[in-house]
N, C-alpha and C positions, 0 to 999 in steps of 0.2 A: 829931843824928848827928855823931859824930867824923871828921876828918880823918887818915889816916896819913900820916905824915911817916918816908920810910925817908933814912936819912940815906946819905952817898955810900960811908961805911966800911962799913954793914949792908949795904949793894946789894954791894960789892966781897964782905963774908963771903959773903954769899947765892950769888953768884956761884962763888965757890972750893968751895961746900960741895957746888955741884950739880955743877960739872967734876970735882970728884970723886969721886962715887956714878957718874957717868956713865965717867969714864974709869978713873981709880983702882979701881974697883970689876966695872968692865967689864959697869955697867947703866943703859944709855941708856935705858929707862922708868921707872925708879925716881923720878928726880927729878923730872917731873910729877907723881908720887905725892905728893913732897913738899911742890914747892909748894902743889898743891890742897890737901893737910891744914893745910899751913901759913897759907893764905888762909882755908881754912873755920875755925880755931881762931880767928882777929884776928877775923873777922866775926861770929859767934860770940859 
């Protein structure tokens, strides 16, 4: 089994990408959508 290593600048983009969908976009459930897709593609 592999370890993820998200590194501090990925966690920062990850960060910006989801206050974005969530505010920018004016969709506060979207970004769980994306994490979870995001998490089930790494795992995966």
């Amino acid at each position: 089994m592999y370890k993820l290593i998200v590194s501090e600048l990925a966690h920062k983009d990850l960060d910006n990408i989801v206050s974005y969908i969530a505010v920018q976009l004016a969709n506060p459930t979207e970004p769980v959508i994306f994490l979870m897709k995001l998490i089930n593609a790494i795992v995966i």
